[in-house]
N, C-alpha and C positions, 0 to 999 in steps of 0.2 A: 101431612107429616113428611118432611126430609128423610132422603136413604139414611142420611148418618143417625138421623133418631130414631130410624124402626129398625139399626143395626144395632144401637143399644139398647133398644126396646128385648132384645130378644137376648141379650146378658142378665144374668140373675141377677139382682143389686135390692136382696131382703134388707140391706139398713137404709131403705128409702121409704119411709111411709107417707098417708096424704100430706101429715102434716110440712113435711121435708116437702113434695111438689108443691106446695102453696107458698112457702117461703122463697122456694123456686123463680114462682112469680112475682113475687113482690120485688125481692132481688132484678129480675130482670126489667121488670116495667121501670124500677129505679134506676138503673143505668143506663137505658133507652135515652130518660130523661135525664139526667144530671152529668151523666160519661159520653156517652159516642158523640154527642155533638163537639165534644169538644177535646176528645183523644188527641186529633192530631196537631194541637196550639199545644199541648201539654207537653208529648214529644217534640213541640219544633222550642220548648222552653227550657225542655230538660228536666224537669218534676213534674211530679200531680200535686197541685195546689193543694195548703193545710185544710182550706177549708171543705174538700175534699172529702178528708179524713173524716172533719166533723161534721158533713153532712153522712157518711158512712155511720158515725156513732150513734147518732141520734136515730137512726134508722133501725139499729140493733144488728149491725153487722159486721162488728167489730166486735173477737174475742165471745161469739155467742153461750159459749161453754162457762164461763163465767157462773159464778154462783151469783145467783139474785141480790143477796145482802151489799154484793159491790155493785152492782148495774149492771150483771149480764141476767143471761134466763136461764144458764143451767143444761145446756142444749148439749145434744150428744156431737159426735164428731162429725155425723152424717150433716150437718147443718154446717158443717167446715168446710166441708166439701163441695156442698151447693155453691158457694160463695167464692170456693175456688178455680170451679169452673164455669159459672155464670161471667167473673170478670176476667180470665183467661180467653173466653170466646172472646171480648171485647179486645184484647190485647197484651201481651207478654210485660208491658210495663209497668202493670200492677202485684208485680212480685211482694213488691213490699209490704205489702196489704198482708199476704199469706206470710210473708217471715213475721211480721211484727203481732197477728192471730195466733197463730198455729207454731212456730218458733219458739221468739222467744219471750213473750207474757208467759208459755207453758212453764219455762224454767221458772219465774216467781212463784206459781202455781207451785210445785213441786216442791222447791226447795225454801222459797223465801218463808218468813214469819209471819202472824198473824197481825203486826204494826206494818212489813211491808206491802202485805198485800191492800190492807186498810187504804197504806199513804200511797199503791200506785194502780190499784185495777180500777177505781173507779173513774179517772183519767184514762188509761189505756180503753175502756169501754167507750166511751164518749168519744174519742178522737183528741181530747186534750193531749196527749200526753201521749208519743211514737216513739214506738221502739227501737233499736238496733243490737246488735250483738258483735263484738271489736273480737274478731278472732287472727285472723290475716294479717300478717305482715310484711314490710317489703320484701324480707329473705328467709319468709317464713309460710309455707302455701299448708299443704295436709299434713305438715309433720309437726303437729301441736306442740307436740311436748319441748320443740325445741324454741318457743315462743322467745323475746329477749325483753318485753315489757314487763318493768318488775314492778312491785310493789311492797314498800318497807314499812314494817308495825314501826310508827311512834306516838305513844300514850293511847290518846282512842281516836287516830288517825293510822290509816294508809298513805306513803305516799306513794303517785304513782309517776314512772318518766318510760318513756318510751312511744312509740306511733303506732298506727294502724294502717290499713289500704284495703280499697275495693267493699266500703262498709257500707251496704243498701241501706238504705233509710238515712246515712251521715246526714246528708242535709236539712232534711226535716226534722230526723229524730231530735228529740229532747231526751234519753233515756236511755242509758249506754250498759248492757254487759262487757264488761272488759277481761276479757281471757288476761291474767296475769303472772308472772313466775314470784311468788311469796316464798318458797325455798329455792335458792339458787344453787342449794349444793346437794339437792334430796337424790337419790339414785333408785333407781333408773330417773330420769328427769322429769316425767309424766307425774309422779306423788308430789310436784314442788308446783303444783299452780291451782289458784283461785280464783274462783267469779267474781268482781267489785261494781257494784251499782253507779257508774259517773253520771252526774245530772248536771246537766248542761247549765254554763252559767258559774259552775266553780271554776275558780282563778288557777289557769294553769290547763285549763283545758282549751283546746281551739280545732279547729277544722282546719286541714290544709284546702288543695284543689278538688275542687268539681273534677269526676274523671271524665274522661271521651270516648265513649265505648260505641264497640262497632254495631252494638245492637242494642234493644230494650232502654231507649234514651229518653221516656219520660220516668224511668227508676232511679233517682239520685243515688249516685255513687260517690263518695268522698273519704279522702284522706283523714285522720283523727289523729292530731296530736297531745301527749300529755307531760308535762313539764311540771313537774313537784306541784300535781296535782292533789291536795287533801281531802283523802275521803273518809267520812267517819266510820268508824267499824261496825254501825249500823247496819249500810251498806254489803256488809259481807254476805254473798249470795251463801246459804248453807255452810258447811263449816271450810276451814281454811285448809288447803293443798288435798280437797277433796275435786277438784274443781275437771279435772281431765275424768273423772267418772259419771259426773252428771253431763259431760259433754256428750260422754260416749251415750249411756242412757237414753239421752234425747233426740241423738241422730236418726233414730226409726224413722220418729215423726218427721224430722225434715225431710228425709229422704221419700220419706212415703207423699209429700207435700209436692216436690221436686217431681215425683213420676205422674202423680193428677194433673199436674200442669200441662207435663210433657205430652203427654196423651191427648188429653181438653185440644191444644195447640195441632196436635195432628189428626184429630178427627174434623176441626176448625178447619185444615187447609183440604183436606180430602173433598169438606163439601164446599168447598170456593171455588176448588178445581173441576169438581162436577156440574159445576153451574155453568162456569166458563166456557169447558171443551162443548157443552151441549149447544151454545151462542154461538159460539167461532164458526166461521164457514172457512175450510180449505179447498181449492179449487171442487167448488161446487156442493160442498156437502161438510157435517157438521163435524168437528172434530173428534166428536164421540163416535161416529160410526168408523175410524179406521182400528183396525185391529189392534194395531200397538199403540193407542189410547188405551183403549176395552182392556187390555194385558193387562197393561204399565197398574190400573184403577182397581182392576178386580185384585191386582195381586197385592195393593196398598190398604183394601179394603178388608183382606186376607187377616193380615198382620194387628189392623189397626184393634180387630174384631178380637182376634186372639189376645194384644194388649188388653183391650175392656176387661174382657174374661178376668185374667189374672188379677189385676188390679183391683177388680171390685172383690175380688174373694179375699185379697191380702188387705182392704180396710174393713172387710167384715172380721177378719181375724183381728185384728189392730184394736176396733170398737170392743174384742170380746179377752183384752188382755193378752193375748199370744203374741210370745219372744217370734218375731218373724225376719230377724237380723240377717239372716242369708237372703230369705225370699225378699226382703225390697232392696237389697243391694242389687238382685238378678233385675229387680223391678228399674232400680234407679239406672245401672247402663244399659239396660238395653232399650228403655223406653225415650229415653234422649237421643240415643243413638239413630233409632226408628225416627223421633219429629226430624232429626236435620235427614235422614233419607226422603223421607214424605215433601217436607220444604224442596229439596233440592228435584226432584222427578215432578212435582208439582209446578214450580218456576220452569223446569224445561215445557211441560204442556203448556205454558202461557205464552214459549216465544220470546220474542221481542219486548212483548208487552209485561214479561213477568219481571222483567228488570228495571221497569221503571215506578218508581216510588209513587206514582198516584194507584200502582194496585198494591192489595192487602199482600198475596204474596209473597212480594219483592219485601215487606217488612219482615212478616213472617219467618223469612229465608234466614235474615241477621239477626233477627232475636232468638233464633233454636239454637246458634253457635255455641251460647254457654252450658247451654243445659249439662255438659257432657265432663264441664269441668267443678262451675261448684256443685258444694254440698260432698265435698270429695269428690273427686276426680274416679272416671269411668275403671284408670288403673288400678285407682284405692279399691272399686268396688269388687275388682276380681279379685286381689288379694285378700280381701275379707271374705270372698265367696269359697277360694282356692284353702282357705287356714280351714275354714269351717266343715268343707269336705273333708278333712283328715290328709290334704297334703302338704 
């Protein structure tokens, strides 16, 4: 047993049961085989191959929560989690794996009908059929409501014009939420926008550039443009210029998504690090035995520990219904905040060697960058923590 698993060993985590550690394994023994050989051709291509996806669906590890009648199993959130952090050990690039689970299939879940669920979870299960969610725009980042993509009722069409940026999953996806403004003139601005299902392959819709992002580069990130786009008003996620409240609704989950990661990632480098310093000889002796290694680890080990804690109490809350909108905001900055601390104090233990791209580290290091920005910004998350205090 590794220090970093009999340090979580010794964290409460009651929504884990055998059956959740067996799924464990299976998860793992599958991306042994079908992922780590081939991470790093993935990141030097800039995606993880569709097919990918569909060896994920067919495996049952996609969207597991899913009710049986569409092709999931019904599986509680603890089974979200397995998944999230089994391919988080492997690598920060499979983000998109957890948006398109755990994101946004929840929103059809929730909001969609009984015809859309029909016509998209059993795709979304399988891997056919990838999701994305078009929130962001070029001059548009955490301030929703001022989105400038609109969309016009005509007869049992929407039309939609306007663009996207920074959309995980653009590339692959086939299956578009698109944050849209459907009253332009609603006050406050927030009551004027709606969710619209775009499926790729309607006339009007296109993909701009592949982004070039300084970290996490087997995550497709793409431009999304929509040019009198028509989408039938089937399409209409829930009802119309309700759409900034089911945003809000759902952000727990992201958010709570966003901090398992961050976590997975820094307990991930803590034991890469402790592997390392214990190998390295510095004049004459191993880099674990100098004190300000021992400090720097124990006190990273500290923090990492106390994350665990909190996190597993706040998805045992999550799993049991409780409004926890303050606690995973506190969750979402500080636990991102924490991976680029860990990355950065960890890279410095490596040296020389922690900057160069053949160690995990030095990946590591670039792909923690974001964690602090989406999913709302670390800022956003103190103002929602600072409203919620009563100041």
């Amino acid at each position: 047993m590794s220090t970093i698993t009999a340090l979580k060993n010794t964290s409460e985590r009651s929504y884990l049961k055998e059956e959740h550690h067996i799924f464990r394994n299976s998860v793992r023994k599958f991306l042994e085989r079908e992922a780590v050989p081939y991470y790093e051709q993935w990141e030097e291509n800039k995606r993880v191959p569709s097919s990918f996806w569909k060896k994920m669906g067919e495996n049952g590890f996609l969207c597991p929560w899913v009710d049986e009648q569409y092709g999931g199993f019904n599986a509680d959130f603890g089974y979200s989690v397995v998944v999230l952090e089994e391919m988080t050990k492997v690598g920060s690039s499979f983000g998109g794996f957890g948006v398109h689970s755990d994101i946004i299939v929840p929103y059809i879940e929730r909001y969609g009908t009984e015809e859309q669920k029909k016509r998209w979870f059993p795709g979304a299960v399988s891997g056919e059929i990838i999701t994305a969610i078009a929130m962001t725009e070029p001059g548009t980042g955490s301030n929703l409501a001022g989105v400038k993509t609109t969309a016009v009722r005509k007869g049992d069409h929407y039309i939609i014009n306007g663009s996207k940026t920074f959309i995980t999953n653009g590339l692959n996806g086939n299956l578009f939420i698109v944050v849209c403004k459907t009253n332009p003139d609603a006050v406050p601005a927030h009551k004027g926008i709606s969710l619209l299902v775009v499926e790729d392959g309607m006339p009007g819709f296109s993909r701009g550039k592949q982004l070039k992002k300084l970290g996490q580069h087997g995550s497709d990130t793409t431009e999304l443009i929509f040019e009198d786009v028509a989408v039938p008003v089937e399409n209409l996620l829930g009802e119309e210029n309700k759409g900034f409240y089911y945003l809000m609704e759902k952000l727990q989950q992201e958010r709570l998504v966003v901090s398992i990661g961050a976590l997975t990632s820094a307990e991930r480098m803590l034991e890469i690090t402790m592997n390392y310093v214990k190998e390295r000889t510095v004049f004459g002796s191993p880099l674990s035995k100098f004190q300000n290694t021992q400090f720097k680890l124990a006190e990273l080990a500290t923090e990492i520990q106390i994350g665990r804690t909190f996190i597993d109490n706040l998805i045992q809350k999550h799993m049991d219904g409780t409004d926890i909108t303050t606690e995973v905001s506190m969750a979402k900055w500080w636990l991102t905040d924490l991976a680029k601390k860990v990355a950065s104090e960890c890279l410095q233990l490596h040296g020389g060697y922690g900057y160069m791209e053949e160690y995990e580290i030095a990946r590591r290091y670039r792909d923690a960058a974001v964690g602090s920005i989406y999913a709302g910004s670390n800022e956003i998350m103190k103002v929602i923590i600072s409203k919620n205090l009563g100041l």
